[in-house]
N, C-alpha and C positions, 0 to 999 in steps of 0.2 A: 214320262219316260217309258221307253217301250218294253217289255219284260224280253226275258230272253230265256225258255227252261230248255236249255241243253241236258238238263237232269231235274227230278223232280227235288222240291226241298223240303223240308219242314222248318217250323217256327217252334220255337220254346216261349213258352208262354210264362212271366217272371208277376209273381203276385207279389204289390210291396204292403207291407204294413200300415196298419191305419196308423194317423196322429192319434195320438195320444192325450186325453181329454184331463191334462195337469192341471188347472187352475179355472179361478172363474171369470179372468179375463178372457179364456180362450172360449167358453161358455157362452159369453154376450158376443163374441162377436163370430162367433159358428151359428147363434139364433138370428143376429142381422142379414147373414151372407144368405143365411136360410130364407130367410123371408123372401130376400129379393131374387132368389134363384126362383123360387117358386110365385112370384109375380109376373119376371120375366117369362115364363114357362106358360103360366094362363097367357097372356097378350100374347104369344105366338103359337098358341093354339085358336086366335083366333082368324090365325092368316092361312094362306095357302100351302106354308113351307112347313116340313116337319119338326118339330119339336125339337131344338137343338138339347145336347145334353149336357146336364150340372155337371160347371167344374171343379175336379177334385180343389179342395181349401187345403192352404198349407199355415199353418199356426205363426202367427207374428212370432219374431225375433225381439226378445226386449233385450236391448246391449245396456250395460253398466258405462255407468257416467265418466269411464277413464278415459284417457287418450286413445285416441282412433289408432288403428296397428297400422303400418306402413303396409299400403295398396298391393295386393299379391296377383299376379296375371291370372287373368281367369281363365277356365278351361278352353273356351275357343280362342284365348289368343295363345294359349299353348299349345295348342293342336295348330293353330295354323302359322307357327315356328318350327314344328314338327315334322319332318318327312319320314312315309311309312315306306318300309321295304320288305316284301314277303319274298322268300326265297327256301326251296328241299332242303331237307338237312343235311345230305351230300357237299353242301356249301354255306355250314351251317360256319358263322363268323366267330370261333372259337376256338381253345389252342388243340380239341379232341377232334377235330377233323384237317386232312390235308390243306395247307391255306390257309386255314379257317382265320390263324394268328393277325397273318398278311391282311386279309381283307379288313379284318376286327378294326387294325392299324389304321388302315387307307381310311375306313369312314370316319373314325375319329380324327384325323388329319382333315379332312373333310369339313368335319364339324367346325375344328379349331379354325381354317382358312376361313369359313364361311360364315362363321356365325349361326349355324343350323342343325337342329337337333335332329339325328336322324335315328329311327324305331325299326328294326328288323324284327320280326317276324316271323318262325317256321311252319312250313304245310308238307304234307304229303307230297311226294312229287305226282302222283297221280291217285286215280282212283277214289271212293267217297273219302269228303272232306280232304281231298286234296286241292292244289293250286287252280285249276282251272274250276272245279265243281264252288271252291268259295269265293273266288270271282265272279261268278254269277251269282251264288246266293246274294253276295253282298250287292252287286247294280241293282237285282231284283227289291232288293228286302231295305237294306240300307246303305245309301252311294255314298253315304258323311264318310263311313268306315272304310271305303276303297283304299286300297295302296295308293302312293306316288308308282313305284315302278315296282313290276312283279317279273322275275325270273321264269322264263316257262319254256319249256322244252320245244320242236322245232314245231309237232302236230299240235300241240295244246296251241303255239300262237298263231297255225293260220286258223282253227279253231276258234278261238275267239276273237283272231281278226275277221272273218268270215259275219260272225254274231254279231258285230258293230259293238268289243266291247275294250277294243285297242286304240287307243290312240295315234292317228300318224304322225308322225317324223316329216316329212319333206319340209314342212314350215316353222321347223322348229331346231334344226339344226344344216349345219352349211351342207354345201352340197358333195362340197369333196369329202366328209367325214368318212364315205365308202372306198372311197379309192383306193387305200393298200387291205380293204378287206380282200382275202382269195377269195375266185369267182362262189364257188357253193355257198361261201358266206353270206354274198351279198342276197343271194337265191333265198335262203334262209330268211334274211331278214326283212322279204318283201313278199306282198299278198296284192293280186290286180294291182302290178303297178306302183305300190305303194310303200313303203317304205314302214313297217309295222313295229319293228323293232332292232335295236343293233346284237349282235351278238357276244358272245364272252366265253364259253368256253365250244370245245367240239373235240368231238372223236371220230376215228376211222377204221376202215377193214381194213388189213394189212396183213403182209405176210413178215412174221418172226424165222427168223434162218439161223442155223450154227453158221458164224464166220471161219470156225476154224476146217468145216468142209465145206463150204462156198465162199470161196475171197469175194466174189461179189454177188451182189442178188442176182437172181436166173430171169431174164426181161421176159421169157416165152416159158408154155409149160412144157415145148419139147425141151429145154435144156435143165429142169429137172428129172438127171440121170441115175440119179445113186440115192442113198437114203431114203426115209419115210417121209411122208407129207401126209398129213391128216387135215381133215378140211372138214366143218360139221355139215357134214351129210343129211343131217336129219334133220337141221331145222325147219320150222313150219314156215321161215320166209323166202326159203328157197335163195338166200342174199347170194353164195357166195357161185351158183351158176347166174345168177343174175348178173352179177359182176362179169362175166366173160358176155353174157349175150347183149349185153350195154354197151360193154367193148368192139363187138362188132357191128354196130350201129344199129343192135335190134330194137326198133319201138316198143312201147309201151301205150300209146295211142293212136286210132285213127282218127282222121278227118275231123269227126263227128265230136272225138274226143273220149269215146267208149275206150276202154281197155281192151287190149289187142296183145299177141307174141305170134311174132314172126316162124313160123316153122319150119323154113328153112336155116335161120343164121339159127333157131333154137338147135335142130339138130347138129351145126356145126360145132357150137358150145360144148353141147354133149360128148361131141366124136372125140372133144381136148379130154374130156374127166376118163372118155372108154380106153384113149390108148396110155393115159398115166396110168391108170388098172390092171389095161394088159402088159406094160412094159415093167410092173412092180413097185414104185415109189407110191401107188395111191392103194393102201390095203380095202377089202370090201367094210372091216369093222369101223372104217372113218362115217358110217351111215348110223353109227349109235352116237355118234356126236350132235346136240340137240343144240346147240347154241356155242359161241367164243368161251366162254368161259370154261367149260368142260377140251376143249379143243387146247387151250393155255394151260392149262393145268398137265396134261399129255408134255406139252414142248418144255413147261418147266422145271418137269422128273426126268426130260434128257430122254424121253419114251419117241420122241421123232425128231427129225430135223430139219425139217419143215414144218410151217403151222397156218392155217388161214386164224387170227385172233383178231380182237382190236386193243387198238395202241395202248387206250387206258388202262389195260391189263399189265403191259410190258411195261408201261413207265410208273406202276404202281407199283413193281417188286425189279428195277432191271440190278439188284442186288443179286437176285438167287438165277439171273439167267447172263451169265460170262459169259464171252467169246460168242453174244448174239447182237442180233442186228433189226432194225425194222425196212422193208423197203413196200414198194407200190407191188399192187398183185398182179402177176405172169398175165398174159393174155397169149390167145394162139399166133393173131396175125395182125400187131397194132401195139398203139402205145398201152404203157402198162398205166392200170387205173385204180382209184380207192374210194369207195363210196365214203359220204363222211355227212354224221350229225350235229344237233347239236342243242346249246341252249342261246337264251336272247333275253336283253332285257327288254320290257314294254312298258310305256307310259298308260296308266289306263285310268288314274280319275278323271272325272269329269270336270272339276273346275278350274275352269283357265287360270285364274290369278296364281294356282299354283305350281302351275307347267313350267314356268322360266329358273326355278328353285330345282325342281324332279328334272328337268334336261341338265343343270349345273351338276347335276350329280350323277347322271349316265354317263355326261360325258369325261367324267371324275376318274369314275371306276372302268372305262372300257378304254383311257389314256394307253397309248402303248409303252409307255413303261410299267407303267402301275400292271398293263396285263401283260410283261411277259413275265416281274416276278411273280403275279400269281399262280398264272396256269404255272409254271415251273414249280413249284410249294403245291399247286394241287394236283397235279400229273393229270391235266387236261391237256389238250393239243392249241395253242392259242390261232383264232380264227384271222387273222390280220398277219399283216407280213413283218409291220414295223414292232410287231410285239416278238418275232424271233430271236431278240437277242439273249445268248446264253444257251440256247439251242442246238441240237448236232444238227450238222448239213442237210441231215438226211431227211428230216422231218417237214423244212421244208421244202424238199423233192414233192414228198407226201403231199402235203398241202396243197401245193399247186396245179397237183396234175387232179386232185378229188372233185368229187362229184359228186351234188347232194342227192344224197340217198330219196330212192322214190316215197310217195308218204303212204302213212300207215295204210289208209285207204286201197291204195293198187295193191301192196305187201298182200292184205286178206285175201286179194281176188287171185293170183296171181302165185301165191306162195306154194300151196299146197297142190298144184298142178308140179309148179317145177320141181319141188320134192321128190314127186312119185314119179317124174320122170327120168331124173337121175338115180332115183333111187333099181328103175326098171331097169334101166343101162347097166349099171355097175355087176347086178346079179343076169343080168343075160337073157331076163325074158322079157326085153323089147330091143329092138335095135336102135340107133338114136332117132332116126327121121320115123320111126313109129311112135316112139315116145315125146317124141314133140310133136308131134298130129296131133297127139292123145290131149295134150296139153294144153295146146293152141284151142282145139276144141273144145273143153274144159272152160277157158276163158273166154269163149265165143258164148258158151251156154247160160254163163253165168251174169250177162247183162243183158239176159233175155227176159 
């Protein structure tokens, strides 16, 4: 089996106890095992092959003359009744998380339809001894220990789709299972072609609006005319002028495949953020805004009335934000769009006999009834259309019109140029087709 270090790992090394030298039957027959280990030992020293080594002895079992106990399954045949499910504790199957109750439900419904014991499991959603670093440990070190299906976020699974350590889907479930996933869904759930994993929950960028000063969302950002709009400015992925110069059909790649931005549609992007600036609605302090979360927090204290956030935020408290609304984000000249991520489940052990068991239960959990009550109970955005039900309209607007966010990969290359490009514009010491030169070149330099 091939290794895979995506990360380095360590081994804990487990010292177990000697036996225990109780009696003197155990005495004669530790000196016979003796004898012939160490006879065996001569005769293949006198071959070519090295010296195999003595195996540890374990002390006979003397059972009492009573009736035998009624035959208990032994540990591999419980284990292999057993399905593992590792999963963040964001979606941890408990009544202390959003969901958590629902889902707890659904696999013990599960269990009872099936006959099948199922084992969850929580890991870090990233980072050491998180889901993807013990996924490798374990192919690496011990494959017995692998999950049946492991939750893993959208870069973790082409990550270790990429590694050869996902299992595909095309041969293992029908073909139309994709069909009413929305388009970015099904993007999500596939790597060269493949089919790597299905998804379950997702989020998106969106714009949060008072309805009670916009009856309806503003489709262009010249028709935000009044009010504040705060947008985080400063984040280091640059997401939310990406989301306009996406909108205008600016690449992300040439030819070759190198990461590339257009410097022209980039400066036209920019020219949308310079005249919401110059016209008022976008203040310069929207550039201390480092991420959605800080940006939602603003639109929740009633500080703007406008907000670039994402959904999970809004439908985790739309208690304390009244008379608001979610829609797709403004664009200058074109439909409005929503970049949107997400999670997936994967099959990822390796023995077949117990695939047809771990697909009965993907396809369990990712049923679209089972997933619109949960995303609804988890205030996720459900990735499928037929899991909508219970849903405002609006949401799926959202859905349909998103677009899976580019991966973490471009974000790095690509982030920190469009930052300081926008960030140049806003204070006035670049104009915008300067500051996308600047930028375009930036990302020209950096796959050099």
């Amino acid at each position: 089996m091939p290794k895979h270090d995506l990360r380095s790992s360590r081994l804990a090394l487990r010292a177990f106890p000697k036996p225990i030298d109780s009696n003197h039957l155990w005495q004669r027959t530790f000196g016979k095992a003796l004898l012939a280990a160490l006879l065996a030992s001569t005769l293949a020293a006198c071959t070519a092959f090295p010296t195999p080594p003595v195996p540890t002895l374990t002390p006979p079992v003397v059972s009492s003359p009573s009736a035998p106990a009624p035959a208990s399954p032994t540990p591999a045949e419980t284990a292999a009744r057993t399905l593992r499910l590792w999963l963040p504790p964001q979606f941890a199957p408990d009544v202390a998380t959003p969901g958590g109750q629902i889902l707890a439900d659904q696999i013990i419904q599960f269990e009872q339809a099936q006959g099948q014991d199922v084992e969850t499991r929580l890991k870090l959603a990233s980072g050491p001894g998180g889901l993807l670093e013990s996924l490798v440990t374990a192919y690496n070190v011990a494959p017995a220990i692998l999950p049946d299906l492991v939750a893993l976020s959208r870069d973790d699974l082409a990550a270790a789709a990429a590694a050869g350590l996902v299992i595909p889907l095309d041969n293992l479930i029908a073909s139309e299972t994709l069909d009413d996933y929305y388009p970015f869904a099904q993007a999500m759930g596939r790597h060269e072609d493949q089919i790597v994993g299905l998804p379950f929950a997702a989020d998106a960028r969106v714009l949060a609006y008072r309805t009670d000063l916009y009856s309806s969302p503003p489709p262009t950002w010249t028709a935000v005319t009044s009010g504040t709009l705060i947008i985080p400015g400063g984040e280091a992925t640059g997401l939310t002028l990406l989301t306009e110069y996406l909108a205008l059909g600016g690449p992300l790649a040439d030819p070759s495949g190198e990461t590339v931005l257009d410097a022209e549609l980039l400066a036209e992007a920019l020219t949308a953020f310079q005249a919401l600036h110059a016209s008022g609605p976008l203040p310069l302090s929207t550039l201390d805004y480092t991420d959605t979360l800080t940006t939602w927090q603003v639109f929740r204290e009633r500080r703007a009335t406008l907000a670039v956030v994402n959904a999970q935020s809004f439908l985790a408290e739309p208690e304390r934000v009244s008379n608001s609304a979610l829609a797709l984000l403004p664009t200058s000249d074109g439909p409005p769009l929503a970049l949107a991520d997400g999670w997936c489940w994967a099959l990822v052990n390796r023995a077949a006999p117990r695939h047809p068991d771990a697909v009965e239960l993907l396809q369990w959990l990712v049923a679209p009834s089972r997933l619109a009550t949960w995303t609804l109970a988890a205030r996720v955005l459900p990735p499928r259309a037929k899991a909508l039900e219970g849903w405002d309209v609006s949401i799926g607007d959202v859905l349909s019109h998103a677009q899976l966010q580019p991966p973490a990969e471009v974000l790095a290359v690509v982030g920190a140029p469009l930052q300081r490009a926008l960030d140049d514009v806003l204070r006035g010491a670049a104009t915008p087709f300067e500051a996308a030169s600047a930028a375009a070149q930036a990302v020209a330099q950096s796959g050099r």
